[in-house]
C-alpha positions in Angstrom: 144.1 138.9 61.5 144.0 140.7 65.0 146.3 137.4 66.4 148.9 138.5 63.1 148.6 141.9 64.7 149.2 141.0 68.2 152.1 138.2 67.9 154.9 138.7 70.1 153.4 141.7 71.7 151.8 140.3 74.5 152.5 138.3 78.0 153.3 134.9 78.9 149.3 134.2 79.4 148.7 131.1 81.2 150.7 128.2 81.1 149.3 124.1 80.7 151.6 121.6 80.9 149.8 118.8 79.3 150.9 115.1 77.4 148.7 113.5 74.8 149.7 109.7 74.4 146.6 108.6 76.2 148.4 107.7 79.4 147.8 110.6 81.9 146.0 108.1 84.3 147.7 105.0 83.8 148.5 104.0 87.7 151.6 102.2 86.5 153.1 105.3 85.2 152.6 108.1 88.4 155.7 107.7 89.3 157.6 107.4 85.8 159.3 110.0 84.4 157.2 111.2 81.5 157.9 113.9 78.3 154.8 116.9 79.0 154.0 119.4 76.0 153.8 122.8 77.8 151.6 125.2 76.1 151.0 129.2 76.9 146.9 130.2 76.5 146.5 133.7 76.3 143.4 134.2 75.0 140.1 131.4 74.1 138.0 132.0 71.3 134.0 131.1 70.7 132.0 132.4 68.1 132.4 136.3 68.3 133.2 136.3 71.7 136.7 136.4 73.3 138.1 135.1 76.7 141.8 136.7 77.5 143.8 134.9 80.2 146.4 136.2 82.5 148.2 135.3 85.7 148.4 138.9 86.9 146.8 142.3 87.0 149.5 144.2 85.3 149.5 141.0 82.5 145.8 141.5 82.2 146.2 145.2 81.8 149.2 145.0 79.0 147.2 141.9 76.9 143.7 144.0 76.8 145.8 147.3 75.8 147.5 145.4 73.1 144.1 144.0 71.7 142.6 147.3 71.7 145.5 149.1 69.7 145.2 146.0 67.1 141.4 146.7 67.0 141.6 150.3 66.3 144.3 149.6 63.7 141.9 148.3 62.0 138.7 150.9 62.5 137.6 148.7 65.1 136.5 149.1 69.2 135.5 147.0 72.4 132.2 147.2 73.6 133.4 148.5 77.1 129.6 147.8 78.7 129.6 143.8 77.6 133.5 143.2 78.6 133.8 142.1 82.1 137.1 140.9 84.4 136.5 138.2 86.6 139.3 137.5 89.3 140.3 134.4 90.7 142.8 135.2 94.2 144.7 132.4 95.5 143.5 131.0 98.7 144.8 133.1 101.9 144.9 135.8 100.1 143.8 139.1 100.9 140.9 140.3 98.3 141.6 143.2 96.2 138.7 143.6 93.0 141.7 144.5 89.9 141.0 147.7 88.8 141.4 146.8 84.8 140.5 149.7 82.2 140.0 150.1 78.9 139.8 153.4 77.4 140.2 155.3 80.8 136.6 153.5 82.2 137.4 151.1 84.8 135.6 147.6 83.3 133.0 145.9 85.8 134.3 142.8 88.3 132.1 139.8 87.9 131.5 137.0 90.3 130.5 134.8 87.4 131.2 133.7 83.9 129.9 131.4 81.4 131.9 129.8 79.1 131.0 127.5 76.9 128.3 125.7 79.1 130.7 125.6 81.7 130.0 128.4 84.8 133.5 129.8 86.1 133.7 132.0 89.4 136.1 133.8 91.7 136.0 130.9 94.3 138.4 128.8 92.7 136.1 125.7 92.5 133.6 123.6 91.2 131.2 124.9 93.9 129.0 127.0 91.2 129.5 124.8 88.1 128.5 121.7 90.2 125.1 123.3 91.5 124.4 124.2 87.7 125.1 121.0 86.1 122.8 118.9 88.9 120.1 121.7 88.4 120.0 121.2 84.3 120.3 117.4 84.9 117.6 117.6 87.0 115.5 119.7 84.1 116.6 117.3 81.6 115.1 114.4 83.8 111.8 116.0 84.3 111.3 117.0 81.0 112.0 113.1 79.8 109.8 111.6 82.8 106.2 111.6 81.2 107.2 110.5 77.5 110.2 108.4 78.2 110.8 107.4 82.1 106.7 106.9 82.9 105.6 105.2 79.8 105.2 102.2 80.3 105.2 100.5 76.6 109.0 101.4 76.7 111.1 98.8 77.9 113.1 99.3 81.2 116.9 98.9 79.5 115.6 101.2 76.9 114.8 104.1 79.4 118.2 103.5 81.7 119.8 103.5 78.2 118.1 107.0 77.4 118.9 107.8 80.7 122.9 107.2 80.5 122.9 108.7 76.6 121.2 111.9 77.7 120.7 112.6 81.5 124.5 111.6 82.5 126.3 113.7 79.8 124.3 116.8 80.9 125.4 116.1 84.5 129.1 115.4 83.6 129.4 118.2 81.2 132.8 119.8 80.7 133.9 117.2 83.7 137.7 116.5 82.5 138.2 120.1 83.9 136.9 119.8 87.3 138.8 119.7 90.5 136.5 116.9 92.3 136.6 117.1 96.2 134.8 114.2 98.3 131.6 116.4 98.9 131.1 116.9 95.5 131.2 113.1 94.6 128.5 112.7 97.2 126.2 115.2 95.1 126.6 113.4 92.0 126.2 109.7 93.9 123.1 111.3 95.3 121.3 112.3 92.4 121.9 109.5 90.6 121.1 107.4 92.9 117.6 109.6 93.3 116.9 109.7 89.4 117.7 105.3 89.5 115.0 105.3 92.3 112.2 107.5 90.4 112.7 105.2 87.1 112.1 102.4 89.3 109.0 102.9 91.2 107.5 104.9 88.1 107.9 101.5 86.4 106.6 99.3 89.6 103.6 101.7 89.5 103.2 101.8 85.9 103.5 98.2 86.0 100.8 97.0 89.3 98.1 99.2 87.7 98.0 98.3 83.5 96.0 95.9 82.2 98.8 93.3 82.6 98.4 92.8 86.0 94.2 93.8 87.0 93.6 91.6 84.1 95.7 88.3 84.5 95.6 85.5 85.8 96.4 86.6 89.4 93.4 86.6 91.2 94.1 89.1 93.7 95.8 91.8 92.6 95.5 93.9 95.2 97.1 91.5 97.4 100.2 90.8 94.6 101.1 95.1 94.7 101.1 94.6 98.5 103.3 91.7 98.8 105.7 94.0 96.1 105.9 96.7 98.0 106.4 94.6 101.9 109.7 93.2 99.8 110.7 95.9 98.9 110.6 97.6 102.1 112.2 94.4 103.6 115.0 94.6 100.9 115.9 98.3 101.7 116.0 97.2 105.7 118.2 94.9 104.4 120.6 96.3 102.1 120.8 99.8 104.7 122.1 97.2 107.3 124.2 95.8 105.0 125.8 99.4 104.2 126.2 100.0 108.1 127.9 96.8 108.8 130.0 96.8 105.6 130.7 100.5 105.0 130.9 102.1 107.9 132.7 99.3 109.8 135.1 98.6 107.4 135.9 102.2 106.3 137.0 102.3 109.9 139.1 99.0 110.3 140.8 100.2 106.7 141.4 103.6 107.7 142.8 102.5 111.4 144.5 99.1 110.9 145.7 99.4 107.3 146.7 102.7 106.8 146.7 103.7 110.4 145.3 106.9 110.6 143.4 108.4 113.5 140.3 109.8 111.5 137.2 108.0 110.7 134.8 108.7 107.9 132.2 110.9 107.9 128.3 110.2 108.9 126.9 110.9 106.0 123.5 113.0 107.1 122.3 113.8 103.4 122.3 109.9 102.5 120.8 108.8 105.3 117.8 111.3 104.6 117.2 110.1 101.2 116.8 106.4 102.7 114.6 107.5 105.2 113.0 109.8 102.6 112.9 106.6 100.1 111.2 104.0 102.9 108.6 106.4 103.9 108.0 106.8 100.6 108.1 102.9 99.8 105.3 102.9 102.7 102.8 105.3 101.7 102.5 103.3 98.5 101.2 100.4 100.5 99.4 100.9 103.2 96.3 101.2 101.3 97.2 97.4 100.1 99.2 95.7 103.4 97.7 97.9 106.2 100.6 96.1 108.7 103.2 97.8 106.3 103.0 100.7 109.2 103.8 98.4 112.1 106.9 97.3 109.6 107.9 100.7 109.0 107.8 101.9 113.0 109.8 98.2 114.0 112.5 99.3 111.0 112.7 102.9 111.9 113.5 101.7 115.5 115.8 99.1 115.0 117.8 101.6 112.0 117.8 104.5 114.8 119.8 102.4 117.2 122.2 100.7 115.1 122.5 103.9 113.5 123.3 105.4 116.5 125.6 102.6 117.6 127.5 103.0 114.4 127.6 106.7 114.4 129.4 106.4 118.1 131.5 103.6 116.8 132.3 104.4 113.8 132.2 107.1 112.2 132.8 111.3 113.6 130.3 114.1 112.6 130.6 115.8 109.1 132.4 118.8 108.8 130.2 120.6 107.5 127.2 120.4 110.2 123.4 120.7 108.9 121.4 123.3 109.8 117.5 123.0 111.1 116.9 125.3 108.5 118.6 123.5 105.8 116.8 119.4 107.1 113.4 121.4 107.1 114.0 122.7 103.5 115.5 118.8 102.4 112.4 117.5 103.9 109.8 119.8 102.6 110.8 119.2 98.6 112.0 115.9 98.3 109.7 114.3 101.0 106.1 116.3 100.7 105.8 117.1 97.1 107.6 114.5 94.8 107.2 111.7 97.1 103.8 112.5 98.9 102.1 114.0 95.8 103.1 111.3 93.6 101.8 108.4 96.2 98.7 110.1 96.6 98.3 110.1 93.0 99.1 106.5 92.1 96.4 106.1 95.4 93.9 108.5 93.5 94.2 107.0 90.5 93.5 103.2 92.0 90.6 104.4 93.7 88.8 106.2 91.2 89.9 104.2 88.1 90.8 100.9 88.6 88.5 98.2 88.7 89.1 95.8 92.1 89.6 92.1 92.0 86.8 89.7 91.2 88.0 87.3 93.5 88.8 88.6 96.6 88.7 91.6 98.6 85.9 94.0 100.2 85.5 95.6 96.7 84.8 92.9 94.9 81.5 93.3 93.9 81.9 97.4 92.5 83.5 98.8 90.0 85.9 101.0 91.2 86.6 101.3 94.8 85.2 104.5 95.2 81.7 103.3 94.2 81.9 101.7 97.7 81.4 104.7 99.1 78.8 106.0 97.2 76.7 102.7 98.5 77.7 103.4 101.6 76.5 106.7 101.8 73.4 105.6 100.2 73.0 102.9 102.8 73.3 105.4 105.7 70.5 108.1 104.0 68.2 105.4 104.0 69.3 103.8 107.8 70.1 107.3 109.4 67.7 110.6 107.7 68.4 112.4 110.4 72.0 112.6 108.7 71.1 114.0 105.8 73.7 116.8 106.0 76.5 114.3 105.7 74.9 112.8 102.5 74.8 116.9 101.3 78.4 117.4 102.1 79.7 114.6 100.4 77.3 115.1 97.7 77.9 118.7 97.2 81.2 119.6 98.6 83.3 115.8 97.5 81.7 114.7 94.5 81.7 118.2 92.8 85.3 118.8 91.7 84.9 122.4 91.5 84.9 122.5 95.6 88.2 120.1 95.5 89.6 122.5 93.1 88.9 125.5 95.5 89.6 124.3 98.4 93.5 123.0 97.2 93.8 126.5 95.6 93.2 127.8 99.2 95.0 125.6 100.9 98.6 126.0 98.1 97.8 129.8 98.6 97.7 129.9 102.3 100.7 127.8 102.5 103.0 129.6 99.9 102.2 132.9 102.1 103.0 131.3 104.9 105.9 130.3 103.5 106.9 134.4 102.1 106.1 135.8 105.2 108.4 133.5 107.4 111.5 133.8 104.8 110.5 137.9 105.5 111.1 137.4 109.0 114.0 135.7 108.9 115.3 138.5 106.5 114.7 141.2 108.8 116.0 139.1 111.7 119.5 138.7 109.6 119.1 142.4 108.7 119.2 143.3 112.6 121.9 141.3 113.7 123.8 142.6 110.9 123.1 146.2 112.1 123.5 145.5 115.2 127.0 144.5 115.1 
C-alpha cells in the first residue's frame, strides 16, 4: 500500500546492472558482448523494517519526505529515535556527516548497520563484515568442538563434513556481495587452515589415549604417540620447505619472467606465525614421549630461520601493512599460550593422571598411572631421607590437595589479568598525552 502511494514520486535510487543466464563468470565470455538487465533499488524491505537507498543527499532527503507524507496519509509516523542514515563517501573525498531530517529533527549518522546478517559501514568495504563473519565462525566452531569435533566415536569425514555444512556457510555468509581484496583471502585461508589443524590433532589425541590404542596389540604405546608426533613434526619441516621453495620462488620467477613486472609478493608474517605457532605446538605434545623432539625442534627452527631469511631477501619484499610489537605480542599470547599451551598441558594431565602406562616397556611399567610414580617416590625418600619431611608435607598437603591447585591458579589468572588492565591503562593515558600534546 505505502509503494501504491509512493510510485512515481520518488528518485532514481540506486542503480544494478545485473544478467541472470548463469554466465556472469564464465572466463570465455569477459570479453563478449553480453545483454545486462539494469534495475533501480530504492528501497529493501525485511520484516517490519525498511532500508531506503540513494546516491545523494538531496535524493535521500526527497525519498524519506515522500515516505513520510505516504505514512501520514494514512494515520501513520516514523519512529525518528530508531531511524538512522549511514553514509558511504567515495574515496578521496572530503567527509561531510549528511545532515538528513525528518520532521524538522536532524536523524542520527551511524558508522554501522546490520542488515540481514550482513554488517554494512561507511568505509566502503568488507573490512567490518569480514571481522564479524570470522568471529561468529569462530563461535560456531567452538560451540561444535566438544560434541562433534572432540568426540571421538564420530568418524573423521563425518566431522569435516559437519564442518563444511555448518562452519563454512557461517564464514561465507552473504559472500556473493563482497568486494574480496588479497588481505582478506589471507583471513579466510588462515582460519580455515587453523579450524583443519584443531580437528586434526583433537582426533590424533583423542585417538593415542582411547582404549584402542593403551589396550592393543602394540606393546609400547607410549613409544607409538612419540614416533606420531616426531613425523609429524618432520612432515611440517618438510612441507614449510616445500612452500618456500615452490611458492615463494616461483611466485617470483612468474611475476618477473612471465608477466614481467618488477614487484614480488609479499612475506607473509601472519602465516608464518601460525606455522611456528603450530610446530611448537606439535612439540609440546611430545616431549613428554620423544624427549629428543626438543633437539629437533631447535635444529628446525634454525635451519627455517635461515632459509627464511634467505628467501625473504630473495624473494619476496616486506608487507604493506607492517606488524606492530604490539599487535605479534597480542597474536602470540591467544593463539600460542591458551589454546595451544592449555590444551597440551591438558592432553599431558590427563595421561599422567589417567592413563594406565605400558606393561611392556617403559619406567612406569609396573604402576598404574604414571603419577603413582611419584607417590613411591616420595615414599621412598621419607623413609631414606626424615630429615626431609617438609617436602613429603608439601607435596602431601599443598599438590595432592586440589583445593591449593585451585587457589593458587585463581591467584595466578587474577594477578595476570590485572597485569594485563593496568598495562592497556597505561598505554591509554600514554595515547591520551600524545594526543594532547599535539
Amino acid at each position: 500500500m505505502i509503494l501504491h502511494l509512493v510510485d512515481g514520486k520518488l528518485p532514481t535510487g540506486v542503480e544494478i546492472i545485473y544478467r541472470t543466464d548463469g554466465k556472469l563468470f564464465n572466463l570465455s565470455r569477459l570479453k563478449a558482448k553480453t545483454k545486462v538487465t539494469t534495475t533501480s533499488v530504492i528501497e529493501l524491505q525485511y520484516a517490519d523494517d525498511n532500508v531506503v537507498c540513494a546516491h545523494s543527499e538531496e535524493d535521500l532527503q526527497a525519498t524519506l519526505n515522500t515516505f513520510t507524507e505516504a505514512y501520514e496519509k494514512l494515520g501513520l509516523s516514523l519512529n525518528i529515535e530508531k531511524t538512522k542514515v549511514l553514509f558511504q563517501q567515495a574515496p578521496a573525498t572530503p567527509s561531510a556527516k549528511p545532515g538528513i531530517q525528518l520532521n524538522g529533527v536532524t536523524l542520527e549518522n551511524v558508522n554501522h548497520f546490520r542488515y540481514l546478517g550482513s554488517h554494512l559501514s561507511t568505509k566502503v568495504n568488507i573490512d567490518t563484515e569480514m571481522q564479524h563473519r570470522l568471529n561468529s565462525a569462530s563461535v560456531t566452531f567452538f560451540r561444535m568442538k566438544q560434541r562433534v569435533f572432540d568426540d571421538r566415536d564420530i568418524r573423521r569425514d563425518t566431522k569435516v563434513l559437519v564442518y563444511k555444512a555448518i562452519v563454512l556457510p557461517t564464514l561465507l555468509y552473504a559472500c556473493e556481495t563482497w568486494t574480496v581484496y588479497r588481505h582478506h583471502t589471507k583471513l579466510l585461508e588462515r582460519f580455515h587452515q587453523r579450524c583443519l589443524r584443531k580437528i586434526l590433532l583433537g582426533l590424533l589425541c583423542y585417538h593415542w589415549l582411547s582404549q584402542e590404542v593403551t589396550s592393543s596389540k602394540i606393546q609400547c604405546w607410549e613409544t607409538f604417540v612419540g614416533q606420531e608426533l616426531y613425523r609429524l613434526v618432520v612432515m611440517d619441516f618438510i612441507f614449510t620447505l616445500l612452500d618456500t621453495f615452490f611458492g615463494d620462488l616461483m611466485w617470483r620467477v612468474i611475476l618477473e619472467k612471465k608477466l614481467q613486472r618488477k614487484q614480488r609478493p609479499e612475506f607473509d608474517i601472519a602465516r608464518n606465525v601460525l606455522e611456528l605457532i603450530y610446530g611448537q605446538s606439535l612439540t609440546w605434545l611430545g616431549v613428554f614421549f620423544a624427549p629428543l623432539l626438543l633437539a629437533v625442534l631447535i635444529l628446525k627452527l634454525l635451519l627455517l630461520f635461515y632459509i627464511k631469511e634467505a628467501s625473504l631477501k630473495r624473494n619476496c619484499q616486506s608487507p604493506n601493512k607492517p606488524w606492530h610489537a604490539s599487535h605479534m605480542d597480542t597474536v602470540l599470547i591467544t593463539l600460542l599460550c591458551f589454546p595451544t599451551f592449555l590444551g597440551a598441558s591438558i592432553f599431558l594431565s590427563y595421561t599422567i593422571w589417567a592413563v594406565k602406562p605400558s606393561e611392556m616397556c617403559g619406567p612406569f611399567q609396573i604402576f598404574e598411572t604414571i603419577y603413582d610414580s611419584g607417590k613411591t617416590w616420595i615414599v621412598d625418600l621419607e623413609q631414606s631421607c626424615p630429615n626431609l619431611t617438609w617436602f613429603t608435607w608439601i607435596q602431601q598437603h599443598l599438590i595432592q590437595n586440589s583445593f591449593f591447585l585451585f587457589l593458587i591458579s585463581g591467584i595466578l589468572l587474577a594477578v595476570i589479568y590485572l597485569n594485563i588492565q593496568v598495562v592497556k591503562g597505561q598505554r591509554r593515558i600514554i595515547t591520551l598525552q600524545m594526543i594532547l600534546d599535539g
